[in-house]
C-alpha positions as a Markdown table, in Angstrom:
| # | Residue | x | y | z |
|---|---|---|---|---|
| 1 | Unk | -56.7 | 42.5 | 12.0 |
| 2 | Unk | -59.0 | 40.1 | 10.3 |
| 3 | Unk | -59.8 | 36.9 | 12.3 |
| 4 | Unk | -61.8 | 33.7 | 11.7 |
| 5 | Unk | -64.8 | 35.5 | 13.7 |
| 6 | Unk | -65.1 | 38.5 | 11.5 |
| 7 | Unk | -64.9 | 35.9 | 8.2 |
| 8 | Unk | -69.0 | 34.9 | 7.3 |
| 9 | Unk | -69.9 | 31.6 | 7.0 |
| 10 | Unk | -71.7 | 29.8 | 3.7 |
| 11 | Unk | -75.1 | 30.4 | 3.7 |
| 12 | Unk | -74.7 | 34.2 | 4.8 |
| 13 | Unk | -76.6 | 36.4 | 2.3 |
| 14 | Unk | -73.6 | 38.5 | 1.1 |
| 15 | Unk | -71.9 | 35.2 | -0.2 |
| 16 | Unk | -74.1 | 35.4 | -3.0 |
| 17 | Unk | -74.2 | 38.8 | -4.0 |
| 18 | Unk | -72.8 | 40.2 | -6.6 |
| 19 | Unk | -70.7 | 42.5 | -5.0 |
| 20 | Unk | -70.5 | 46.7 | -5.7 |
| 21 | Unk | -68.2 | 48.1 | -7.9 |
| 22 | Unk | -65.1 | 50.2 | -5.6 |
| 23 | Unk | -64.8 | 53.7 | -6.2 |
| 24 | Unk | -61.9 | 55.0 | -7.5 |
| 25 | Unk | -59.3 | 56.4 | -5.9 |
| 26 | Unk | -60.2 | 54.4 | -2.8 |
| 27 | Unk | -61.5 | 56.2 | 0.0 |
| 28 | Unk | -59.3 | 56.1 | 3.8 |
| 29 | Unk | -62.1 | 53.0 | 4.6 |
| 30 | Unk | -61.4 | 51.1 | 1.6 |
| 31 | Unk | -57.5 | 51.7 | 1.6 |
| 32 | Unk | -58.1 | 49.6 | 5.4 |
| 33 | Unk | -59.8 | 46.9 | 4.1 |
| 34 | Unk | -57.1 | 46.5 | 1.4 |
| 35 | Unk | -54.5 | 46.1 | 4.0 |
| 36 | Unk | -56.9 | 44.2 | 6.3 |
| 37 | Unk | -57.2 | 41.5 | 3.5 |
| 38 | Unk | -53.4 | 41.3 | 2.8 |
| 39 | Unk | -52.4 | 41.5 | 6.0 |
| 40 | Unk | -54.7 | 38.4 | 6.6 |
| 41 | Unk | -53.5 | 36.2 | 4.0 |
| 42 | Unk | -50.3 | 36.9 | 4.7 |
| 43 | Unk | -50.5 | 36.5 | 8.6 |
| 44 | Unk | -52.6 | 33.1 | 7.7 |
| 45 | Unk | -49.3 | 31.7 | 6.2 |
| 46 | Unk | -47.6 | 32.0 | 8.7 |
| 47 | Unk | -47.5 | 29.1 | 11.4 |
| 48 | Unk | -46.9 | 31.0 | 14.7 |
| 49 | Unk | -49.3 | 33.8 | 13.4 |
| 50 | Unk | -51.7 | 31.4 | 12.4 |
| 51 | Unk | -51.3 | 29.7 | 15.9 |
| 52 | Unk | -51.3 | 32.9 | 18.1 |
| 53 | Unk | -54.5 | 33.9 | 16.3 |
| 54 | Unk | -56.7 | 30.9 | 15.7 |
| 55 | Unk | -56.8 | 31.9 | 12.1 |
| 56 | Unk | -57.1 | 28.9 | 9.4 |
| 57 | Unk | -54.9 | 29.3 | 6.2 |
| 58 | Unk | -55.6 | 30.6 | 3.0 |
| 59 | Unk | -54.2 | 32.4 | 0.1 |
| 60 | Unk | -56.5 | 34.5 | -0.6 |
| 61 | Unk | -59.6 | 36.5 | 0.9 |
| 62 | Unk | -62.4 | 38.6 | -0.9 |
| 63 | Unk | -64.4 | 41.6 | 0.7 |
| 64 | Unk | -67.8 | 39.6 | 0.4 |
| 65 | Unk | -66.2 | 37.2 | 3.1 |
| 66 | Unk | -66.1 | 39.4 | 5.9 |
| 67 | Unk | -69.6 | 40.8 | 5.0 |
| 68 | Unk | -68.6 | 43.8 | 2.7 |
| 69 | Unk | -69.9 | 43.6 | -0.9 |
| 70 | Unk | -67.6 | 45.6 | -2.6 |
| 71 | Unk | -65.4 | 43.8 | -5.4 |
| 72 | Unk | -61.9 | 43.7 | -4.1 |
| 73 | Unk | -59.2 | 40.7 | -3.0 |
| 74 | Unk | -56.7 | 39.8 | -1.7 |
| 75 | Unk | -54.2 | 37.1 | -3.2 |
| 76 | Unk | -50.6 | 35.9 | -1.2 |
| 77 | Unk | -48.9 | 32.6 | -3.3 |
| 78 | Unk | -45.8 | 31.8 | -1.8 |
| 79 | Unk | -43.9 | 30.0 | -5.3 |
| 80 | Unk | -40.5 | 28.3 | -5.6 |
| 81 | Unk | -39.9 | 31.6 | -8.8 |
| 82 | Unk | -41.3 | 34.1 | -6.3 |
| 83 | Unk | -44.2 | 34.9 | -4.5 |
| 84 | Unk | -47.1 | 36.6 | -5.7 |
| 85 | Unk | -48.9 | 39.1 | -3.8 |
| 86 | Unk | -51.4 | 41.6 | -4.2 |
| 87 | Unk | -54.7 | 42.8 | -3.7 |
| 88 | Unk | -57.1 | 43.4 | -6.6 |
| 89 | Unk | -59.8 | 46.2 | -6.5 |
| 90 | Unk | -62.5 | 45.7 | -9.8 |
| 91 | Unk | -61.0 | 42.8 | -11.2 |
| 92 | Unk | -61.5 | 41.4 | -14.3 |
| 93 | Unk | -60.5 | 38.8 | -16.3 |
| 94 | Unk | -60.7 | 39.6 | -20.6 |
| 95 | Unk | -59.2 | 36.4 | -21.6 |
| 96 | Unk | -58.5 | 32.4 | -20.9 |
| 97 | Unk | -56.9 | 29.9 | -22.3 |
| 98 | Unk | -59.5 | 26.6 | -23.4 |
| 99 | Unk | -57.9 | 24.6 | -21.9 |
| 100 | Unk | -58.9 | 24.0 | -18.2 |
| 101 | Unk | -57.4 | 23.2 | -14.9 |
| 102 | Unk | -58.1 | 21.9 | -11.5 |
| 103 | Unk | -56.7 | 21.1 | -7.8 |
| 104 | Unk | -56.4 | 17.6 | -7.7 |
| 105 | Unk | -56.7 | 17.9 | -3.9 |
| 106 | Unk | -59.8 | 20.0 | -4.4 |
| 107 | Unk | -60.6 | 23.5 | -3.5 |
| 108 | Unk | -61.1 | 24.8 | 0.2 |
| 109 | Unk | -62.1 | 28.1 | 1.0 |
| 110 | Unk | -62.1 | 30.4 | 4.3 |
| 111 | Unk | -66.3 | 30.4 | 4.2 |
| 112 | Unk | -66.9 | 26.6 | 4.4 |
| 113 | Unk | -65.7 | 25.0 | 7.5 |
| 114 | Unk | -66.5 | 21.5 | 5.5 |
| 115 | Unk | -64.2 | 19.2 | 3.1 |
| 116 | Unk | -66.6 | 19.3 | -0.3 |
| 117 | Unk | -65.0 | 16.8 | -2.6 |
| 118 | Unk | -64.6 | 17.1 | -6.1 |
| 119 | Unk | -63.1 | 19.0 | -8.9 |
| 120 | Unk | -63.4 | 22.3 | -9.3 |
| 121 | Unk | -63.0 | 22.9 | -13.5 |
| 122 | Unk | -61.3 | 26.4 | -14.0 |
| 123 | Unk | -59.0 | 27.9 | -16.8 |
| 124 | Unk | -55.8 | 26.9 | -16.9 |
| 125 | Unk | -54.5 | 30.5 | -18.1 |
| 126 | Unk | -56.2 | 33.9 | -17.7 |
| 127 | Unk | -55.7 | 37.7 | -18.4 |
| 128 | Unk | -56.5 | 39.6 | -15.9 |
| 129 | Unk | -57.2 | 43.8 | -15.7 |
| 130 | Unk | -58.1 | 45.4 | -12.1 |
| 131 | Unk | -56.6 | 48.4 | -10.3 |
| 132 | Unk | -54.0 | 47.8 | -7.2 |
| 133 | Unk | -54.7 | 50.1 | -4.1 |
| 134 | Unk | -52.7 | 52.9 | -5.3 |
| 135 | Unk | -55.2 | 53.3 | -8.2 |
| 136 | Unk | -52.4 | 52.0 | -10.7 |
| 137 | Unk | -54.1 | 49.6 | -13.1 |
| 138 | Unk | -52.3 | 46.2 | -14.0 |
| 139 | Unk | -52.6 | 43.8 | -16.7 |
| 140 | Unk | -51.2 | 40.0 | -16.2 |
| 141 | Unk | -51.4 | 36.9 | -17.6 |
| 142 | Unk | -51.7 | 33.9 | -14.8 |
| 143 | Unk | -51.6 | 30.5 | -14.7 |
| 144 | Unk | -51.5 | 27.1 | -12.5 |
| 145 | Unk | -52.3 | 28.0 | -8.6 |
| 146 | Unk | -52.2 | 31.5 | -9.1 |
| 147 | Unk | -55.0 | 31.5 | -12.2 |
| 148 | Unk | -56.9 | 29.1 | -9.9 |
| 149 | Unk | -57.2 | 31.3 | -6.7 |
| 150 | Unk | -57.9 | 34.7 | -8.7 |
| 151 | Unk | -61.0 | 32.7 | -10.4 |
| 152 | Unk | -62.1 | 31.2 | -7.0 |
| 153 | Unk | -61.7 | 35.2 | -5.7 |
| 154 | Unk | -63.1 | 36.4 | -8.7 |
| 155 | Unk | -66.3 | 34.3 | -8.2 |
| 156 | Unk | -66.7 | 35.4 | -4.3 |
| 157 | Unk | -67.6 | 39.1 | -5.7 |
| 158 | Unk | -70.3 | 37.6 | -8.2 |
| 159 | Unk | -72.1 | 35.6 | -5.7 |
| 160 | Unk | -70.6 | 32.7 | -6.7 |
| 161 | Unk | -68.9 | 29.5 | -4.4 |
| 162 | Unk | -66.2 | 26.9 | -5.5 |
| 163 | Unk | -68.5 | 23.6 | -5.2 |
| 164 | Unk | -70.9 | 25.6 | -7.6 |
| 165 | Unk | -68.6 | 24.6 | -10.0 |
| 166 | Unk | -68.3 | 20.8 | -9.1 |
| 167 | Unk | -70.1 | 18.3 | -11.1 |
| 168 | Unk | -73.1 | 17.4 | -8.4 |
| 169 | Unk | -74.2 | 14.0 | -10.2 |
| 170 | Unk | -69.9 | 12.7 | -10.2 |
| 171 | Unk | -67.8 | 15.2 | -7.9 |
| 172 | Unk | -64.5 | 13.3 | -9.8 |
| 173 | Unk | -65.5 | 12.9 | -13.3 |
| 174 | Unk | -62.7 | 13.9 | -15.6 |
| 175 | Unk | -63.2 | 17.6 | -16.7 |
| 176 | Unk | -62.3 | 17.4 | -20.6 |
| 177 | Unk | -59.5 | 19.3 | -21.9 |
| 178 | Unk | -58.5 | 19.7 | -18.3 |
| 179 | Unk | -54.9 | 19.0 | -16.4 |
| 180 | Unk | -55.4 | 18.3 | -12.8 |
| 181 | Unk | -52.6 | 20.6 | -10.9 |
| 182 | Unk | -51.2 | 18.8 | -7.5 |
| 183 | Unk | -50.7 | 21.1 | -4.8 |
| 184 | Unk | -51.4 | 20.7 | -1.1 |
| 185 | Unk | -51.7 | 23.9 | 0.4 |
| 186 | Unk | -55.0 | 25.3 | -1.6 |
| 187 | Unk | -57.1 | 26.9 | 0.8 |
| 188 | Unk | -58.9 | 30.2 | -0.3 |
């Protein structure tokens, strides 16, 4: 079980890395980590697991974070029209919408054990392609939270962190063609 000891810190070299494509079909090792990854998130969500364990919330969790560059992740959004839950080996996204989103409350993330303030511009709709654990490849469209967290995912396995994104010079200046989405529990 993954716990807030085994999860690196910014400023670890593998945060910004562009992490190694997985080899398909997963071996026995990366078949753990999967599970590992979803079983965190998952776990994380809930309060008396979160509690027993010391382990912050999130909703999702890449490999980079717990120092293994390989390009997989692990998503668990809990939504009023059903929850989404999966974990996404070589993910890609090969479309978006123009039109951009944000968190009005701001993006967290498992890594950075500081508040960074500020918007963080993403698309508001994206196509995604990847490969589950199984091997089987998938093909979605996502938007709101769900479009947000695979991007912030997405970004861990290219080296890449959420207040990359923010506008240094004016954390809050309006992002054009941009809707801010309002939602508390945002921690990745």
């Amino acid at each position: 079980m993954i716990l807030m000891k085994d999860i690196i810190r910014e400023g670890h070299p593998t945060l910004r890395e562009k992490a190694k494509e997985v080899v398909l079909p997963l071996s026995d090792e990366d078949k753990q980590l999967a599970h590992d990854l979803l079983e965190y998130v998952v776990n994380s969500q809930d309060d008396e697991l979160a509690e027993k364990y010391d382990i912050r919330p999130g909703i999702g969790i890449a490999a980079p974070q717990i120092n293994v560059s390989k390009r997989m992740f692990a998503l668990h959004i809990e939504e009023e029209d059903g929850d989404v839950s999966f974990v996404a080996i070589n993910p890609k996204i090969v479309s978006h919408s123009v039109e951009k989103t944000y968190l009005a409350s701001g993006e967290g993330c498992l890594s950075v054990d500081r508040e960074v303030p500020g918007y963080v511009p993403r698309y508001a709709r994206v196509t995604v392609t990847g490969f589950y654990p199984t091997g089987e490849a998938f093909k979605m469209r996502l938007d709101g939270l769900t479009a947000i967290a695979f991007q912030h995912e997405l970004d861990h396995l290219n080296g890449v962190m959420f207040y990359d994104r923010i506008n240094e010079k004016d954390p809050f200046a309006e992002i054009p063609n941009a809707k801010a989405l309002d939602r508390d529990d945002s921690e990745e």
